[in-house]
PASEBA-1860 file (N, C-alpha, C; in nm, 3 decimals):
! residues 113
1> XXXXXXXX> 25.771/-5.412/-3.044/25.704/-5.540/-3.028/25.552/-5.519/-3.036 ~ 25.480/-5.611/-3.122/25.331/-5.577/-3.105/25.294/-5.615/-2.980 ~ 25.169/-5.566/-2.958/25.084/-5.577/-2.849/25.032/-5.733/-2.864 ~ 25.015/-5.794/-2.735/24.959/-5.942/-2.763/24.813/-5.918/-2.821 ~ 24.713/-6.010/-2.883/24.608/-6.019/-2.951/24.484/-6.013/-2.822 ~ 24.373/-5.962/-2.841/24.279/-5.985/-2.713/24.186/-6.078/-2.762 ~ 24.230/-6.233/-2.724/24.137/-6.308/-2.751/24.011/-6.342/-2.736 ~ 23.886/-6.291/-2.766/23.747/-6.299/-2.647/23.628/-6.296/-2.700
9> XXXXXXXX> 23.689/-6.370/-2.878/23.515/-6.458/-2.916/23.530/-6.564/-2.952 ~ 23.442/-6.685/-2.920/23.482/-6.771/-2.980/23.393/-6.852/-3.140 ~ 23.502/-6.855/-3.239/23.497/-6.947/-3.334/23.424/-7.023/-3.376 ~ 23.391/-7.074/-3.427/23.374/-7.226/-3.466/23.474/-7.214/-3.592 ~ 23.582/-7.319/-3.635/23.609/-7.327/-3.738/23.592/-7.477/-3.848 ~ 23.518/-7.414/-3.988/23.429/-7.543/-4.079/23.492/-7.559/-4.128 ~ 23.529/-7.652/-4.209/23.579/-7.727/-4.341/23.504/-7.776/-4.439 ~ 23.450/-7.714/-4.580/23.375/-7.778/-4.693/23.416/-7.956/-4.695
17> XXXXXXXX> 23.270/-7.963/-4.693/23.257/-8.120/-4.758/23.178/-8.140/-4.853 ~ 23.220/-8.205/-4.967/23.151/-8.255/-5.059/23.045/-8.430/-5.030 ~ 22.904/-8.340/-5.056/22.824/-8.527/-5.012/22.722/-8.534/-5.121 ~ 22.731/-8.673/-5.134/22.630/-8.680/-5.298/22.523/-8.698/-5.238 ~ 22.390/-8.572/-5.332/22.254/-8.557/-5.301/22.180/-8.647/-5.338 ~ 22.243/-8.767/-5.404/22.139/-8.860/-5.462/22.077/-8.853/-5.579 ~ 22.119/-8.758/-5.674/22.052/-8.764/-5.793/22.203/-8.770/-5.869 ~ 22.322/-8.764/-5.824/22.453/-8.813/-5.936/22.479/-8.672/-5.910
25> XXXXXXXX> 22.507/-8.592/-5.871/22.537/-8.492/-5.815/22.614/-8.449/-5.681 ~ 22.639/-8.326/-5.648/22.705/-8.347/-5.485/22.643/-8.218/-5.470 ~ 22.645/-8.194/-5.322/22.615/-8.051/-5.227/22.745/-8.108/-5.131 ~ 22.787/-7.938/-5.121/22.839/-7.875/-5.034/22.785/-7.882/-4.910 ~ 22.837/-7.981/-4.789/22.815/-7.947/-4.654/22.917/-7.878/-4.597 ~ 22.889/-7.811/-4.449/23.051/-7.774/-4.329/23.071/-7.861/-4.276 ~ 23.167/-7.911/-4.224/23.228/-7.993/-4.076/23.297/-7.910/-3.999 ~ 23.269/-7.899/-3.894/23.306/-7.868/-3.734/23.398/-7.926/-3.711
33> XXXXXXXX> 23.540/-7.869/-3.746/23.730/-7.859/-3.709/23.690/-7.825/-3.504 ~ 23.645/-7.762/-3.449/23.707/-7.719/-3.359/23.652/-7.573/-3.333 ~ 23.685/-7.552/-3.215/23.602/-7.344/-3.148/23.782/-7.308/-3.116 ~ 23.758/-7.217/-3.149/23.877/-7.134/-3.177/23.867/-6.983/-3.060 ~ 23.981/-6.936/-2.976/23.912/-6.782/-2.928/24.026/-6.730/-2.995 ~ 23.928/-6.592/-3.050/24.021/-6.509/-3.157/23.956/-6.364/-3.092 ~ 24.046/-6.298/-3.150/24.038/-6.126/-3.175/23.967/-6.114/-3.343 ~ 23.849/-5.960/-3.337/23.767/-6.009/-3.500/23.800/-5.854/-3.509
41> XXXXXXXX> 23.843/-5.804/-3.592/23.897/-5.658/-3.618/23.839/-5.623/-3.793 ~ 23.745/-5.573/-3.773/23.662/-5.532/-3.903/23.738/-5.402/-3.990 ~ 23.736/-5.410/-4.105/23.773/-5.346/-4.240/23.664/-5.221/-4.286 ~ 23.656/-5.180/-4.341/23.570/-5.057/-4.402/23.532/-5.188/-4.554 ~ 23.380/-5.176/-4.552/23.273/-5.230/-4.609/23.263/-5.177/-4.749 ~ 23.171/-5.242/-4.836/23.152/-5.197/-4.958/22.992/-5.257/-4.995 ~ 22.959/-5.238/-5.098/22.844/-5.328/-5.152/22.868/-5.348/-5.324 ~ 22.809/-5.444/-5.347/22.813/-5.485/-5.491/22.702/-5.522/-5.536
49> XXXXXXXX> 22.616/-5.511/-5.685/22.494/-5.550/-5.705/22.531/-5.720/-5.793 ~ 22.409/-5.775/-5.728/22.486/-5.966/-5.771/22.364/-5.974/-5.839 ~ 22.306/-6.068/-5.930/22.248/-6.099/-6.039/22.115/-6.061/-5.946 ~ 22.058/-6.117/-5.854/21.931/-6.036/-5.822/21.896/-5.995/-5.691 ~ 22.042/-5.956/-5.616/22.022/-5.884/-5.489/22.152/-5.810/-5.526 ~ 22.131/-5.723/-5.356/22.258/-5.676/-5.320/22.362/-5.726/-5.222 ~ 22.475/-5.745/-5.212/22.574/-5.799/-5.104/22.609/-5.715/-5.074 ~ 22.624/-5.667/-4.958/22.759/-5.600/-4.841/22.827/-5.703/-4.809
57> XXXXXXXX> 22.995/-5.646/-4.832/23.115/-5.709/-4.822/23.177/-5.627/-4.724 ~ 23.243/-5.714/-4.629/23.324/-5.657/-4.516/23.438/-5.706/-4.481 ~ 23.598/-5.666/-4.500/23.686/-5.794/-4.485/23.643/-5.748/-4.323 ~ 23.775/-5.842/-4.290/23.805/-5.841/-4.100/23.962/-5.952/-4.152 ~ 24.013/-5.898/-4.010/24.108/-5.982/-3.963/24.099/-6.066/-3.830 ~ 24.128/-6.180/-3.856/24.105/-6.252/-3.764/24.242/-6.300/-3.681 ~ 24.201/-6.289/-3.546/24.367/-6.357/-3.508/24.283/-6.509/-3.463 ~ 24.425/-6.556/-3.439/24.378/-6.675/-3.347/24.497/-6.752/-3.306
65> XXXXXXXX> 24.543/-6.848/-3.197/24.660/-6.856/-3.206/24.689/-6.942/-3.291 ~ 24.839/-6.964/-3.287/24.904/-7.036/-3.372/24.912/-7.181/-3.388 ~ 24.877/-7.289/-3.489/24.898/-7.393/-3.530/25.016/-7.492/-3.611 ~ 25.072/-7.604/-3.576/25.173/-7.589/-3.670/25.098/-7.660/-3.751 ~ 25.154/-7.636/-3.941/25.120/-7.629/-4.060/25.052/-7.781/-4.073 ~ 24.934/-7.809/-4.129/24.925/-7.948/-4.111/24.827/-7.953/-3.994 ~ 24.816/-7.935/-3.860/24.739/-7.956/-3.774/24.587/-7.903/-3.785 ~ 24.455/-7.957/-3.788/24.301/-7.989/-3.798/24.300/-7.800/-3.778
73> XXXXXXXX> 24.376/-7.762/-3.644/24.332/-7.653/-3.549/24.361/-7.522/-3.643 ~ 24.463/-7.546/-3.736/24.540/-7.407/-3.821/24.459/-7.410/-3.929 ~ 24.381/-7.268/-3.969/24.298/-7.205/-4.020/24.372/-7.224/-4.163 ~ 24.325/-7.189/-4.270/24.316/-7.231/-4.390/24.228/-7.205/-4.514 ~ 24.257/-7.115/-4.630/24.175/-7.044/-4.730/24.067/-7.177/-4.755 ~ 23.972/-7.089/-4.778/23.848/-7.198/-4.807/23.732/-7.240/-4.732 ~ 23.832/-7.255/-4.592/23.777/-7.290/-4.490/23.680/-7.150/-4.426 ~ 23.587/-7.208/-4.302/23.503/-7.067/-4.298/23.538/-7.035/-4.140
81> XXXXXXXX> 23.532/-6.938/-4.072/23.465/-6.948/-3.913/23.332/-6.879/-3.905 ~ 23.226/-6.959/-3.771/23.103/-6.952/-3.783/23.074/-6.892/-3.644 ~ 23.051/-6.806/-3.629/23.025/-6.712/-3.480/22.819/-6.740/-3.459 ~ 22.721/-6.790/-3.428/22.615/-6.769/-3.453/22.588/-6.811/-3.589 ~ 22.474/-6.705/-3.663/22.468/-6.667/-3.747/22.549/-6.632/-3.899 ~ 22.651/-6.541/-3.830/22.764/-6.500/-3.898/22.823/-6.575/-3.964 ~ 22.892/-6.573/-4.084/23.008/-6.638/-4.193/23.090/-6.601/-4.160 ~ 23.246/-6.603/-4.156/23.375/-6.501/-4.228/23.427/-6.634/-4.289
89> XXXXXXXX> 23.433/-6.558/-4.411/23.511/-6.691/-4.474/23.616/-6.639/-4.524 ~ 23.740/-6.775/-4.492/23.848/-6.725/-4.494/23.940/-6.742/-4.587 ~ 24.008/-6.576/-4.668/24.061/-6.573/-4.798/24.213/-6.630/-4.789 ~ 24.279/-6.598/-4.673/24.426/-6.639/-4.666/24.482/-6.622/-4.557 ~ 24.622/-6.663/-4.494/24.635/-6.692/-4.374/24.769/-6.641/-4.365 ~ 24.847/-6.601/-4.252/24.977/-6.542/-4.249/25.005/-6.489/-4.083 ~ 25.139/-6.561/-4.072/25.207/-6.553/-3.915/25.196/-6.398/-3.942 ~ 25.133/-6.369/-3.802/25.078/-6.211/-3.727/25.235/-6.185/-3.671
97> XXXXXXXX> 25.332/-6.228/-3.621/25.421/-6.224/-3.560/25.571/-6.310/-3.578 ~ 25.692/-6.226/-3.579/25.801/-6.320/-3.544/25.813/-6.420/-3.514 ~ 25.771/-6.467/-3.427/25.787/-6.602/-3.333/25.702/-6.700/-3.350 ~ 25.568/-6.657/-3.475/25.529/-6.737/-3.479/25.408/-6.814/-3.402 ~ 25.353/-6.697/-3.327/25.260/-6.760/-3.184/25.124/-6.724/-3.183 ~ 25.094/-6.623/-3.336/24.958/-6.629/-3.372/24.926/-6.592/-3.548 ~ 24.846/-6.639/-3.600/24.763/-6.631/-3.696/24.657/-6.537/-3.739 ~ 24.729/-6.444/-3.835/24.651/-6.335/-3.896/24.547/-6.419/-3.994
105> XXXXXXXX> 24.411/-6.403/-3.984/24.345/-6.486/-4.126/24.263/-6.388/-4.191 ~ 24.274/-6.339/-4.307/24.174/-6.236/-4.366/24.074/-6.314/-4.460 ~ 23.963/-6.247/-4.419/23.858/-6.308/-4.423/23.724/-6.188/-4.447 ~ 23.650/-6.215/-4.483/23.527/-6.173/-4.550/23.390/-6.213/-4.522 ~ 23.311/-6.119/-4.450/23.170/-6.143/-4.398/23.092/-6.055/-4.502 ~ 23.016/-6.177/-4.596/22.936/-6.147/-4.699/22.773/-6.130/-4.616 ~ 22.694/-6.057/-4.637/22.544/-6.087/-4.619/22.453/-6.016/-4.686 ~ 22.343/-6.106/-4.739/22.266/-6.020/-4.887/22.169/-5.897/-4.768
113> X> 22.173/-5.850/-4.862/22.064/-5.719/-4.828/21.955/-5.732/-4.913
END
C-alpha cells in the first residue's frame, strides 16, 4: 500500500481565459479555481536555449486530493498551479492510487535565466 501523500503547500489552482484587448484581438488572462494543499516532489532539471534566452525546465509531481471528473476543484492539462511567484503548469493528470483518493498531476516549472 502506498504511503498517504504529505499535504503542506498550498496551491492556487488557474484556469486560462481568453479576454479581448480591444484592438480585435484577445490576451490570455488566469482565473482563480480555488487553493488546493498538495505534496510538490521535484524531477531532475534540464535547460534549453529559446530564441533569445535560456529556460530551465523542471518537471515535479504534484499530489492533491481527489476530485470527481467534472468538478471546478479537479486539476486539469492546461490549467496552471500558482504558489507565490512560481508557475507549474500542468501537463496531465492521473489517479495516484486504487481507490481513487488522490491526484498525481505532472507538471512543469519553466523560469528564464
Amino acid at each position: 500500500m502506498t504511503p498517504a501523500p504529505v499535504l503542506n503547500r498550498k496551491l492556487v489552482l488557474e484556469s486560462p481565459e481568453r479576454v479581448p484587448d480591444g484592438s480585435g484581438g484577445w490576451t490570455r488572462t488566469w482565473a482563480e479555481l480555488g487553493q488546493l494543499w498538495a505534496e510538490v516532489k521535484s524531477g531532475s532539471g534540464g535547460e534549453r536555449a529559446d530564441e533569445f534566452l535560456t529556460v530551465s525546465s523542471v518537471p515535479y509531481r504534484i499530489t492533491v486530493r481527489a476530485a470527481p471528473p467534472g468538478a471546478m476543484s479537479r486539476p486539469k492539462p492546461e490549467q496552471r498551479f500558482r504558489e507565490g511567484s512560481r508557475i507549474y503548469r500542468i501537463l496531465a493528470v492521473a489517479e495516484r492510487d486504487a481507490l481513487g483518493r488522490y491526484l498525481t498531476c505532472y507538471a512543469r516549472e519553466e523560469v528564464s535565466a
